[in-house]
TORVO-721019 format. One record per residue (C-alpha): residue in one letter; x, y, z; residue number from 1. Coordinates in steps of 0.25 Angstrom, whole numbers, plus 2048, in hexadecimal, padded with zeros to 3 digits. Example, Ala and Ser with C-alpha at 12.3 -4.5 7.8 and 13.67 -1.06 7.14 Angstrom:
TORVO-721019
[pt "a",[831,7EE,81F],1],
[pt "s",[837,7FC,81D],2],
end
This chain:
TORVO-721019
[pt "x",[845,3FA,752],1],
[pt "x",[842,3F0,75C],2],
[pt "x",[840,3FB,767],3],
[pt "x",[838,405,75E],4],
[pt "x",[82F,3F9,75D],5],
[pt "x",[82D,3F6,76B],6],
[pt "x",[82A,405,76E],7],
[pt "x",[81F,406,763],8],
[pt "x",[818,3F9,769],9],
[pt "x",[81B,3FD,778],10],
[pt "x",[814,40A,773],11],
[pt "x",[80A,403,76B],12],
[pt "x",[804,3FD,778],13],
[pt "x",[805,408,781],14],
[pt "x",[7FA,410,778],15],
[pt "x",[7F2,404,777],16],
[pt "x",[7EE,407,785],17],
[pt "x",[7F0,416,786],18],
[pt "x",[7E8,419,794],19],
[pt "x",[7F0,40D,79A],20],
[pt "x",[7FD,411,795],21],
[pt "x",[7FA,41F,79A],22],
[pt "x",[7F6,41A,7A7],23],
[pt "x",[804,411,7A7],24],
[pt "x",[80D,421,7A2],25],
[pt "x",[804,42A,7AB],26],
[pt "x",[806,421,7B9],27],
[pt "x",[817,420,7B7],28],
[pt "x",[815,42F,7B2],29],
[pt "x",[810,432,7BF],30],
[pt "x",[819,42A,7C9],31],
[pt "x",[825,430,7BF],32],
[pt "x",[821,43E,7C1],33],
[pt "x",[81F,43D,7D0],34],
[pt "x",[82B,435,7D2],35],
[pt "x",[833,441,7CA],36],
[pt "x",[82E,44C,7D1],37],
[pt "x",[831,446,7DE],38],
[pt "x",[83D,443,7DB],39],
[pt "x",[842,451,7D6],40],
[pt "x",[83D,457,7E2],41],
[pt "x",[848,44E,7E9],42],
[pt "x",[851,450,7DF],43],
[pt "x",[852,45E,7DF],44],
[pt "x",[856,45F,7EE],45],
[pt "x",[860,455,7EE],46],
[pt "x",[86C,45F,7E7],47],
[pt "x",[870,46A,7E9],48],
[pt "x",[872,46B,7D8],49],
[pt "x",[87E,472,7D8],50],
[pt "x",[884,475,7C9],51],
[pt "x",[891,46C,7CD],52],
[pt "x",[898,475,7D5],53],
[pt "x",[8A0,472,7E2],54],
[pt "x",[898,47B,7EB],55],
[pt "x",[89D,47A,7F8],56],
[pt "x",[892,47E,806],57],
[pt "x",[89E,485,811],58],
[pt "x",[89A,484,81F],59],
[pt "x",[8A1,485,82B],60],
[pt "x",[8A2,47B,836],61],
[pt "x",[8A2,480,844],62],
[pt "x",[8A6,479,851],63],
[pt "x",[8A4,47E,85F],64],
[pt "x",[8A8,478,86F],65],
[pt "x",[89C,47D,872],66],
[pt "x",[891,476,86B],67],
[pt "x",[88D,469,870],68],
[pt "x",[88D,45E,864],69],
[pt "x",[87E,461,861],70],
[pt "x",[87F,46F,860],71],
[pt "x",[88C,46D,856],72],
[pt "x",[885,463,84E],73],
[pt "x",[879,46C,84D],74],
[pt "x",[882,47A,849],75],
[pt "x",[88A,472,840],76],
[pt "x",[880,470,838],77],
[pt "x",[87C,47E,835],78],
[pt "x",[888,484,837],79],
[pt "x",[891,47C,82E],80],
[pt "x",[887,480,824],81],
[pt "x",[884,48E,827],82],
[pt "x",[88F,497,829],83],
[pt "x",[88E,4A8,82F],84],
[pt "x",[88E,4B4,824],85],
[pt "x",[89C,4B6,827],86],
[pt "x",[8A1,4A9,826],87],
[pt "x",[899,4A8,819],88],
[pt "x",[8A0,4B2,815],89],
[pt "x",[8AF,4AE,81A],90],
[pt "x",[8AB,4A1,812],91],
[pt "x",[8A7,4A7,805],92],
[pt "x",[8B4,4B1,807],93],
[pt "x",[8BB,4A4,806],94],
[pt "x",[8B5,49C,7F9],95],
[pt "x",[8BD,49D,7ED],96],
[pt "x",[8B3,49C,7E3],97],
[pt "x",[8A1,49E,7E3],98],
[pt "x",[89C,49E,7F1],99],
[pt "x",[890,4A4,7F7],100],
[pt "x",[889,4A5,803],101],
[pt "x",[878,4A1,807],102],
[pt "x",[86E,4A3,80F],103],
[pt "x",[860,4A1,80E],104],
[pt "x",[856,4AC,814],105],
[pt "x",[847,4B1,811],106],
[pt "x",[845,4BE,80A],107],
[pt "x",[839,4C5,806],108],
[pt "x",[838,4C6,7F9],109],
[pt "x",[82E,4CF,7F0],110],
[pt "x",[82C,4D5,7E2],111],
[pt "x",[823,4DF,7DB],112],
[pt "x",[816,4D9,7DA],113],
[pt "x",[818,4CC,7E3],114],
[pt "x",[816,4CB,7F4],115],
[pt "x",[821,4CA,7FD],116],
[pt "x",[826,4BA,7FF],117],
[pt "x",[832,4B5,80A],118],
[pt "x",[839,4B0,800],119],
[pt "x",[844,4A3,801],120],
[pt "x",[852,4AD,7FF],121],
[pt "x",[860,4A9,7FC],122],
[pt "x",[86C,4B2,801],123],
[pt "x",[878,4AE,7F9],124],
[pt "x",[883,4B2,7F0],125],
[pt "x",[885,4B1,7DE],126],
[pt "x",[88C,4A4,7E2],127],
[pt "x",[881,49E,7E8],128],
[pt "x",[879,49D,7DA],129],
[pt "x",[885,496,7D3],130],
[pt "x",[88A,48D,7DE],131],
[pt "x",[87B,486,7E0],132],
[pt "x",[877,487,7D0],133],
[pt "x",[86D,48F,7CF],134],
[pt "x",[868,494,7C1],135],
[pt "x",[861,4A1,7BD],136],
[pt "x",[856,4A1,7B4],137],
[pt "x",[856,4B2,7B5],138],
[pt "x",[863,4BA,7B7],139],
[pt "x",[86F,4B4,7C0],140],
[pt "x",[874,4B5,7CE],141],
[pt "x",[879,4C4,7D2],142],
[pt "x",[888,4C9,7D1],143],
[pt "x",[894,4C5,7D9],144],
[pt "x",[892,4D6,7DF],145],
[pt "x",[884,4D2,7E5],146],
[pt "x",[88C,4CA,7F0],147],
[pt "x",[894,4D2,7F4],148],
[pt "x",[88E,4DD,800],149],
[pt "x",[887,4E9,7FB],150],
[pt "x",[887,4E5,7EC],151],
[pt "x",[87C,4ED,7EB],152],
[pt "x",[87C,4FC,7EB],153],
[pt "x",[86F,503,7E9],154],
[pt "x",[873,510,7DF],155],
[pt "x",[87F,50A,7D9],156],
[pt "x",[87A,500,7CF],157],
[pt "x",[874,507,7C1],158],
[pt "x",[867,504,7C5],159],
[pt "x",[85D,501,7CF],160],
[pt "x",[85C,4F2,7CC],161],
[pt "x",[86A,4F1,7CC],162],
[pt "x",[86E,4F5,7DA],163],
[pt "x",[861,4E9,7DF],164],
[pt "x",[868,4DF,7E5],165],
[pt "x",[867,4D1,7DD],166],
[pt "x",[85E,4C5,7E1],167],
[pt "x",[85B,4B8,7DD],168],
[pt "x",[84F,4B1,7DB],169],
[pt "x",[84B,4A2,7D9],170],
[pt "x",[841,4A0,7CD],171],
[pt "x",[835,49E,7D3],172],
[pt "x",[836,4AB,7DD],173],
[pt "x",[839,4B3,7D0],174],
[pt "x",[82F,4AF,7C9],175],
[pt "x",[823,4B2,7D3],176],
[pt "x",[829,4BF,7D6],177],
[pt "x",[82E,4C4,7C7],178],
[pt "x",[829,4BE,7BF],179],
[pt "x",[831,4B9,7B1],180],
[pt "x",[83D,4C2,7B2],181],
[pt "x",[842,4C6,7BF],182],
[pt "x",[850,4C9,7BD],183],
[pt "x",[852,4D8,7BF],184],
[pt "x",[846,4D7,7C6],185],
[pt "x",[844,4DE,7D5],186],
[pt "x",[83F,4D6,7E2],187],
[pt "x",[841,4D9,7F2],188],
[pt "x",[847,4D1,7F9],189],
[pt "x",[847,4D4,807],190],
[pt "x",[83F,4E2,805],191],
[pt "x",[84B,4E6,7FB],192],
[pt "x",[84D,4E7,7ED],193],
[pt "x",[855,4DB,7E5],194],
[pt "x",[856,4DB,7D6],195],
[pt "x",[852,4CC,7D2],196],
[pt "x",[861,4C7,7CB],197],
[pt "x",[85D,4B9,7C7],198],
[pt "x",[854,4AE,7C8],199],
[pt "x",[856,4A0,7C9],200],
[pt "x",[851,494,7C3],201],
[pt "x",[84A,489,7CB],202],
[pt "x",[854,47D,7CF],203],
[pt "x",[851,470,7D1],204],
[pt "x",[85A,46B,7DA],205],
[pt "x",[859,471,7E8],206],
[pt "x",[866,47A,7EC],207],
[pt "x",[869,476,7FB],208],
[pt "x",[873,482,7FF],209],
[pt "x",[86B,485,80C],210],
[pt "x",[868,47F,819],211],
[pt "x",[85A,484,816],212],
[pt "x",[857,478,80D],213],
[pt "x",[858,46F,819],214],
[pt "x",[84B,474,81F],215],
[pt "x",[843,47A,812],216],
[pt "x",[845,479,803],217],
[pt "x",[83F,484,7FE],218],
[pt "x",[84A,48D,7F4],219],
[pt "x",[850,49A,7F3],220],
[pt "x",[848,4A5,7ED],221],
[pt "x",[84F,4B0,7EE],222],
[pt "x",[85F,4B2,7EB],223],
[pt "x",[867,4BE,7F1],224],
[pt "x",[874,4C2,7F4],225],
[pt "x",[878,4BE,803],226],
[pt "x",[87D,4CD,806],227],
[pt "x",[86F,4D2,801],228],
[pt "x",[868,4C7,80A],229],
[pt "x",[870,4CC,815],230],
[pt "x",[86E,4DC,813],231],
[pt "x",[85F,4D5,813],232],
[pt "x",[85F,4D0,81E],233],
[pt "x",[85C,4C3,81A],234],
[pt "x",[85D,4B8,825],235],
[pt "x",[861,4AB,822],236],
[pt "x",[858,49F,825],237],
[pt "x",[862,497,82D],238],
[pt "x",[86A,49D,839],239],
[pt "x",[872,495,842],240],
[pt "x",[876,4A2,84C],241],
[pt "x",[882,4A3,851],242],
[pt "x",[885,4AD,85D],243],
[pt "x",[87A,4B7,861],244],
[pt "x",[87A,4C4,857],245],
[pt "x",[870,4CF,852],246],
[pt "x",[865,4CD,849],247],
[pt "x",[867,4D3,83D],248],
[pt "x",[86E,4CE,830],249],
[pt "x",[87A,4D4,833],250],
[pt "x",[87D,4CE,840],251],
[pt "x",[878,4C0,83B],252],
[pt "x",[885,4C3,82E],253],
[pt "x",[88D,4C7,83A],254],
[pt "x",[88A,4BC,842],255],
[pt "x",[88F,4AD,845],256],
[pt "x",[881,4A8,840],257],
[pt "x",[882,49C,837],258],
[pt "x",[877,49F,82B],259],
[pt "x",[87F,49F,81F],260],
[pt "x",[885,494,813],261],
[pt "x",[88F,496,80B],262],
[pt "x",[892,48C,7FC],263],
[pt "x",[89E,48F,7F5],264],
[pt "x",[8A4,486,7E9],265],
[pt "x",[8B1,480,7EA],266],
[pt "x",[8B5,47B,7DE],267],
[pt "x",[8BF,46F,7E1],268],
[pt "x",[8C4,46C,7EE],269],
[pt "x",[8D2,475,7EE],270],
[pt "x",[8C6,47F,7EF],271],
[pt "x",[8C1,478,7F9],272],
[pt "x",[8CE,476,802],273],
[pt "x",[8D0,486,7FF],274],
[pt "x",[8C5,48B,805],275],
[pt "x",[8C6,482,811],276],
[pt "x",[8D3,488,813],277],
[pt "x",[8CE,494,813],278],
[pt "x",[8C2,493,81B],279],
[pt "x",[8CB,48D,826],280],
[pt "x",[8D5,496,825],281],
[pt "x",[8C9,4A1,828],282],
[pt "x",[8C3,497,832],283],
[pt "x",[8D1,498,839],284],
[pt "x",[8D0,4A7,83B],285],
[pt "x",[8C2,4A7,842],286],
[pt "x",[8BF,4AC,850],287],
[pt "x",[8BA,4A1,85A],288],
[pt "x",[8AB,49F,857],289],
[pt "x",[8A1,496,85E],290],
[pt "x",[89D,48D,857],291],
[pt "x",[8AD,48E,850],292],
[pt "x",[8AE,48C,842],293],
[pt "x",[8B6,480,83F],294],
[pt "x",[8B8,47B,830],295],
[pt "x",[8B1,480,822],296],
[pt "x",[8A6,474,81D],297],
[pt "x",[8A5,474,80F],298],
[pt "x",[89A,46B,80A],299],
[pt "x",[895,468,7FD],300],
[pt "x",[88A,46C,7F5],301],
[pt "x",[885,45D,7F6],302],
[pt "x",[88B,45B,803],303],
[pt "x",[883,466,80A],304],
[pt "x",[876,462,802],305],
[pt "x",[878,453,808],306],
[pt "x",[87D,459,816],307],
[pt "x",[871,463,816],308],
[pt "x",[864,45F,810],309],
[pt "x",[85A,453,80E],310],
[pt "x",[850,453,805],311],
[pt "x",[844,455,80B],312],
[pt "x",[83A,44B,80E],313],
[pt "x",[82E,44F,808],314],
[pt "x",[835,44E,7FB],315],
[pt "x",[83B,441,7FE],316],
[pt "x",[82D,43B,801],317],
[pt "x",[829,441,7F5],318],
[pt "x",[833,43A,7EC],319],
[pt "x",[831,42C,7F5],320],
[pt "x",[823,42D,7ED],321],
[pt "x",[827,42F,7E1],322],
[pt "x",[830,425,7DF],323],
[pt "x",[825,41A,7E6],324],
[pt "x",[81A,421,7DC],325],
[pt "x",[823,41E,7CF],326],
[pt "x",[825,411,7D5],327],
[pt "x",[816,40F,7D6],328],
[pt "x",[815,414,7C9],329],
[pt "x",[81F,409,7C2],330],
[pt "x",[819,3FE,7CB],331],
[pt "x",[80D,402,7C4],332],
[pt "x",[811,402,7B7],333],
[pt "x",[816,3F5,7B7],334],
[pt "x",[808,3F1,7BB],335],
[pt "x",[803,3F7,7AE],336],
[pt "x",[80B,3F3,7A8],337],
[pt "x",[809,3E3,7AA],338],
[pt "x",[7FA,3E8,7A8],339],
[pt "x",[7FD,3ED,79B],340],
[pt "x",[806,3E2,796],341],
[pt "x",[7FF,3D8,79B],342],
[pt "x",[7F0,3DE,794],343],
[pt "x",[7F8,3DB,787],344],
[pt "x",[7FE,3CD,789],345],
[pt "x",[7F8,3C6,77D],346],
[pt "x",[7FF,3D0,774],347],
[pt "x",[80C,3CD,77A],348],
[pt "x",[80A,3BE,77A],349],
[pt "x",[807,3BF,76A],350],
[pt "x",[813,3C7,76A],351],
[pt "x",[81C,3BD,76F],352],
[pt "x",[815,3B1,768],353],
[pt "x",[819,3B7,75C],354],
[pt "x",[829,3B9,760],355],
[pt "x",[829,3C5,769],356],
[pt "x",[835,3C2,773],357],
[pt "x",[834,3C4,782],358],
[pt "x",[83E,3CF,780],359],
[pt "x",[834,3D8,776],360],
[pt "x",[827,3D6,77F],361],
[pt "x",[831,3DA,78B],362],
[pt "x",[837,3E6,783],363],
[pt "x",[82A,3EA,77D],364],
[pt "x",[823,3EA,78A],365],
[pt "x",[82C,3F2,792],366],
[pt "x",[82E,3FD,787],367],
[pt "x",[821,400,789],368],
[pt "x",[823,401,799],369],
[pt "x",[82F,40A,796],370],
[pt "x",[823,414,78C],371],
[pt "x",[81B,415,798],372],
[pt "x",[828,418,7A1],373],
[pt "x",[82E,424,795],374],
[pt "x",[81F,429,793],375],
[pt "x",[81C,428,7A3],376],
[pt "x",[829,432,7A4],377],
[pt "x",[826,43B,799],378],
[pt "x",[818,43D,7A1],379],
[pt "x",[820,43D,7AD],380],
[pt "x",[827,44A,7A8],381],
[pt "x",[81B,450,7A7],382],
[pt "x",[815,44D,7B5],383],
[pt "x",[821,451,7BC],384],
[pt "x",[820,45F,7B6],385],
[pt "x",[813,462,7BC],386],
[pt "x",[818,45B,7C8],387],
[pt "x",[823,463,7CB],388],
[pt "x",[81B,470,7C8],389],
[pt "x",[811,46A,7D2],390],
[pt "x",[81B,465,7DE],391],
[pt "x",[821,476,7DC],392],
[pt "x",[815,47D,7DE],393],
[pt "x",[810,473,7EC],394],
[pt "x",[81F,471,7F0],395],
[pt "x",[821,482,7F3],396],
[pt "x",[82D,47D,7FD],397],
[pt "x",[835,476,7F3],398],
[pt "x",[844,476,7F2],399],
[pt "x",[844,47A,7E3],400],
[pt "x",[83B,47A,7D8],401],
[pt "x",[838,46B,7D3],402],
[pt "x",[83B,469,7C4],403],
[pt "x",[83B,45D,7B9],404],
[pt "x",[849,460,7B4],405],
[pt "x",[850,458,7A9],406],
[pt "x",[855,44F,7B4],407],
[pt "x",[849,44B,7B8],408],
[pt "x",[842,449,7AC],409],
[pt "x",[84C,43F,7A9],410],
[pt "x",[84B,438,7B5],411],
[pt "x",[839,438,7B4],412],
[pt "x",[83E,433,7A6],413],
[pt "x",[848,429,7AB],414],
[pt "x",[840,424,7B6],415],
[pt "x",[833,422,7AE],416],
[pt "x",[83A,41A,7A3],417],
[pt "x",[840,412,7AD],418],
[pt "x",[835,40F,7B6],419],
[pt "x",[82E,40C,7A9],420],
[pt "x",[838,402,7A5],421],
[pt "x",[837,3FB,7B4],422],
[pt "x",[828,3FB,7B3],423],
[pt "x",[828,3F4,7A5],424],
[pt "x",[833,3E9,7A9],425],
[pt "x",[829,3DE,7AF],426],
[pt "x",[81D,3DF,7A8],427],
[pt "x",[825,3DF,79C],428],
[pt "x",[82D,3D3,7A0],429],
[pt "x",[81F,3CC,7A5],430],
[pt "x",[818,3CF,796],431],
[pt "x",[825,3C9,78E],432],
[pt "x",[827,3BC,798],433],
[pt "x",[819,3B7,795],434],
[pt "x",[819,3AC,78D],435],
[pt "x",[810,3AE,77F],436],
[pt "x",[806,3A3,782],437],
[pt "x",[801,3AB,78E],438],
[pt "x",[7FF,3B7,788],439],
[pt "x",[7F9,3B0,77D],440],
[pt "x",[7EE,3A9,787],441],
[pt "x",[7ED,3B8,78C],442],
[pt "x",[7E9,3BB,77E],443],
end
């Protein structure tokens, strides 16, 4: 009762001066909204979201008499990472459960209707779309047979659709291209036909399972199977070369050029110490290479996310002016709100010579600071929409598309509340430690 009654007089006086109180909602609304988005935009590059699973990145580390200690620091850092064609597929030969293994490339991609564009282009395998999370809002990934060589064999299927090859594409690539409904539908890829299989819903957290997020952060468009990337030709974006070879697609599979990554999930750590085993045990029967390969390096999804990649500074700049703004923002609250409090001080002093405690002037002032804190966030909710639709259409190389999840919405709501609770603490404690007779001379 006591509370109920507080809020109907907290509420009371904030509609006795409606242009004042808005003033007071709008500015935290504002500093919430900036300090949310900029946030998320941090947010969302700093995990890789995986769905709980123990996906392990497999690399091979390489030592050599002949590099100087520069040099070897400088090839480990690529080459633990990256590993050739046919050590990928030596590695993946040995997981015992979901394995894939990635590339990134550029492809051309068209559709009826629509210009040519070099689009961002994954080569992976079915795994690749459960071991990182990805969810599809058309469709699903294609079949376990699509990975596997020549899956595809024009005049064999029942139709012509069906002997396509299978592709995957992100939501906003499909959208721009097919339209509403693209599953079933027909791009090229490459200057040959794919039959589009699914398509993805945006995330929004940025999925770091490529070197290539080191130096850009723009995302995968376009999904295909790695043999169908290779029969395109479609070299990767980072090569570190190993001994001279020719230049097609097939010299680079059949060289020791380091340019692929492989994840696998090992469940629990016998998994772990069994694919080891086994990795050494094929280690062991290698010919002598230069640089030699000298153990396995399984690292963790967070652990290669943390060895890997930093977020990058603009955005961190970005949420160092957020954070000072919402600061502003309470810092000025509290200035109105002594304004406010203090406009009305002959009230109070009547109030408390008639019997009001300290305590009720104290509570009764800063419910009304925590209303402008709850209604700032509601507005703030708002805001932050538009913003975020705002910060996707300037910021074309972002790392994923920037959304208010439900998260999110509770921390603006969270945050608002609390910044309102701060804010009202002193000029409530100022209004209830005044003694009646000077708000009464104030009167």
């Amino acid at each position: 009762m006591i509370l109920a009654f507080h809020l109907r007089v907290a509420w009371r006086s904030l509609s006795r001066t409606p242009w004042f109180s808005l003033a007071m909602v709008g500015s935290m609304a504002v500093g919430a909204a900036v300090w949310i988005i900029a946030r998320t935009t941090v947010v969302a590059q700093g995990a890789l979201s995986l769905p709980g699973r123990p996906v392990f990145h497999a690399g091979l580390d390489r030592v050599g008499p002949d590099l100087s200690e520069g040099d070897l620091r400088n090839v480990q850092a690529f080459t633990s990472a990256l590993v050739s064609w046919t050590d990928a597929e030596a590695l993946l030969a040995r997981a015992p459960g979901a394995a894939t293994m990635t590339w990134a490339s550029r492809a051309v991609i068209a559709a009826h209707g629509h210009p040519a564009a070099a689009l961002e282009t994954r080569a992976c395998s079915r795994a690749f779309f459960a071991l990182f999370g990805f969810r599809f809002s058309q469709g699903g990934p294609w079949s376990a047979a699509a990975d596997r060589p020549g899956a595809v064999q024009p005049g064999a299927p029942d139709s012509e659709a069906d002997a396509l090859p299978p592709v995957v594409l992100d939501a906003r690539t499909a959208g721009r291209l097919l339209g509403a409904s693209a599953v079933g539908r027909t791009v090229s890829v490459g200057g040959r036909d794919f039959r589009v299989v699914g398509v993805l819903e945006p995330y929004q957290r940025m999925k770091i399972y490529d070197l290539k997020f080191i130096v850009q952060t723009r995302p995968d468009e376009v999904y295909l199977p790695v043999h169908e990337a290779a029969g395109l030709g479609l070299w990767p974006e980072i090569v570190v070369a190993g001994a001279p070879h020719g230049g097609s697609m097939a010299d680079l599979m059949a060289s020791d050029d380091h340019w692929v990554h492989v994840w696998l999930e090992l469940p629990d750590a016998a998994a772990r110490t069994t694919y080891q085993r086994a990795v050494a045990s094929w280690i062991s029967t290698l010919p002598e290479r230069r640089p030699a390969i000298a153990t396995l390096r399984l690292r963790s999804a967070d652990h290669w996310q943390r060895e890997n990649f930093r977020t990058f500074s603009g955005y961190q700049l970005f949420y160092l002016f957020g954070t000072l703004l919402f600061a502003a923002c309470v810092l000025n609250l509290i200035r109105l709100l002594l304004a406010k409090f203090s406009s009305r001080a002959h009230l109070v002093g009547v109030h408390r010579a008639l019997g009001a405690s300290k305590r009720s002037v104290f509570l009764q002032h800063l419910i009304e600071a925590e209303l402008v804190g709850l209604g700032a966030g509601v507005l703030g909710l708002g805001l932050s929409l538009l913003g975020f639709s705002v910060i996707n259409q300037l910021i074309l190389d972002r790392p994923v598309v920037f959304l208010l999840d439900l998260e999110g919405a509770l921390v603006l709501l969270g945050a608002a509340t609390a910044a309102g609770l701060v804010a009202g603490v002193y000029p409530a404690w100022r209004t209830s430690n005044l003694v009646p007779a000077v708000f009464l001379r104030q009167g």
